[in-house]
N, C-alpha and C positions, 0 to 999 in steps of 0.2 A: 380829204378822202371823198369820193362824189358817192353819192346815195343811188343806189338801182331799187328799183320797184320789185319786188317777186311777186311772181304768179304762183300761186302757189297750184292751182286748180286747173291747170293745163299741162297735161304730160301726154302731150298725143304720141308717141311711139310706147306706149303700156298698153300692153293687150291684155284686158282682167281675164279671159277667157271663156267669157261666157255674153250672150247679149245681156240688156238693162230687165226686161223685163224678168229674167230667170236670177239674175241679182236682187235684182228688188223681192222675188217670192222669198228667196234666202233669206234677204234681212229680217224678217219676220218670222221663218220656223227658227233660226238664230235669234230669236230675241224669246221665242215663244215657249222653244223647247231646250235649246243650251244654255243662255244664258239666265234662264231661270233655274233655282230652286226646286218648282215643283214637280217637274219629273225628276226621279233618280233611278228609272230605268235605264240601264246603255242598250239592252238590246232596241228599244225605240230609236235610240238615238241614233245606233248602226243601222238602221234601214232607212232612218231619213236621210244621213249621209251617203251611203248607196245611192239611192234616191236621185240625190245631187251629183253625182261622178265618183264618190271618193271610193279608195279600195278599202277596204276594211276587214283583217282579216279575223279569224277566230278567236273568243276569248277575249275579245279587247273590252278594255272597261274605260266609262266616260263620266267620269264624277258631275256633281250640279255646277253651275252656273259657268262654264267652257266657251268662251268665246271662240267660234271659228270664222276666217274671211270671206274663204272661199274653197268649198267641200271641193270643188272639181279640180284642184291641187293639191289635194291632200293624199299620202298613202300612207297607210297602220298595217303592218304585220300583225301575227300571231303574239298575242297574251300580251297587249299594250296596258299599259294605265295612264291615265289622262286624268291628273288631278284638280279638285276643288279649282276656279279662277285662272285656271290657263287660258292665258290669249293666246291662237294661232295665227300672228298678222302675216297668213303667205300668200304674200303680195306676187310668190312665188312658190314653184313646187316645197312642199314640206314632204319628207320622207321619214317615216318612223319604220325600222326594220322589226324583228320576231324580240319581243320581253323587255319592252322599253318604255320607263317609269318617267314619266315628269310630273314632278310635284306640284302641290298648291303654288297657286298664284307666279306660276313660271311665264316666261313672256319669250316666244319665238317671232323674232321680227325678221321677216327677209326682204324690206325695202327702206330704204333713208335715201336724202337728199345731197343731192352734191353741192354744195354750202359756196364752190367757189366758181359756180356756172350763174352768169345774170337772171337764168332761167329758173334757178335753183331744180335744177332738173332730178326725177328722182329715177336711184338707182337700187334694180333688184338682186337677189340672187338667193339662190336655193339654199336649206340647212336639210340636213340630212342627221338623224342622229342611229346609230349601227345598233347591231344587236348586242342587246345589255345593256347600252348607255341608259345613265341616269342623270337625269337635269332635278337638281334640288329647288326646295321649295325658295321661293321668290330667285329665281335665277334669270339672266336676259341671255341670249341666244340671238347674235348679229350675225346677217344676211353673209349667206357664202361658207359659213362653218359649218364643221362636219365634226360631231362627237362619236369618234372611232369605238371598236370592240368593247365595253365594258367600260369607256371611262366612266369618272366621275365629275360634273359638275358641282361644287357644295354649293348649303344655303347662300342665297344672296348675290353670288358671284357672277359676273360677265364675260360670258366667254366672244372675244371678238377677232379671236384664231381658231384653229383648229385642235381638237384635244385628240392627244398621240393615244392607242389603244390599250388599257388598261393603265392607263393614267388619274391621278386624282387631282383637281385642280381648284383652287382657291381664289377668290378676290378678285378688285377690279382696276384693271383687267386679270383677267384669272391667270394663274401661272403654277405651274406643275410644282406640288408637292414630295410627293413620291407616286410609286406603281403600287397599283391595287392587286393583290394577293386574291385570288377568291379560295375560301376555305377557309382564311383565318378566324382563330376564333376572336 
């Protein structure tokens, strides 16, 4: 089998969306103000993401230490939560609609490598999660999926399709359990 070299650090058709210098100021209120501890204010945190492009609507809460990529891809509806240790690597637009939970230490990835190009070229693509979806704690969320009306993510699970609306889904790769009832006691 012949050995290829990967580049790993060349993906010139990625447009991050923003120049260097305005990334670089991010990595720094990103390290300063999200991914630390010691603010556990969200309303701060929703002005500096404004600040940076991102929409962010009413009510949205941003628990401590939230790693985000890139604020000017991001949108949050109305009464989001954004818990403890969520990574948002959107490497591509992230879309959070109106009452949408993600749990501690969730991890939304919207770029990976194409493994079988010499280039190892990497490939993006948006996640989108609807109004109600919930991504549980330590859950992965790959590039391109969309967690329709109310589904469910559980703990730990990866979702690397898309979840049907009012679905609850399990394990990895996650795979529909049953339909989520809302009202049940």
């Amino acid at each position: 089998m012949p050995h290829t070299r990967l580049d790993l650090f060349k993906n010139p058709e990625y447009d991050p969306g923003a120049a260097w210098p305005k990334r670089m100021l991010w990595f720094y209120v990103n390290a300063c103000f999200f991914k630390s501890s010691l603010l556990p204010f969200s309303s701060f945190k929703r002005f500096l993401l404004r600040s940076f492009g991102a929409q962010i609507g009413k009510g949205v809460v941003i628990k401590p230490c939230v790693n985000i990529k890139y604020p000017w891809k991001l949108r949050v509806g109305n009464y989001c939560w954004i818990g403890e240790n969520v990574w948002i690597d959107n490497l591509d637009e992230v879309i959070l609609h109106q009452h949408v939970c993600i749990s501690q230490g969730a991890f939304l990835l919207c770029g990976n490598h194409n493994y079988k190009k010499p280039g190892f070229d990497l490939v993006t693509a948006p996640i989108t999660l609807e109004n109600g979806a919930w991504a549980g704690a330590k859950t992965v969320i790959c590039p391109g999926v969309t967690l329709h009306t109310e589904s469910v993510l559980t703990a730990g699970s990866v979702a690397t399709k898309s979840l049907d609306a009012f679905g609850i889904y399990a394990g990895h790769p996650a795979v529909k359990l049953r339909d989520r009832i809302i009202g049940e006691p």
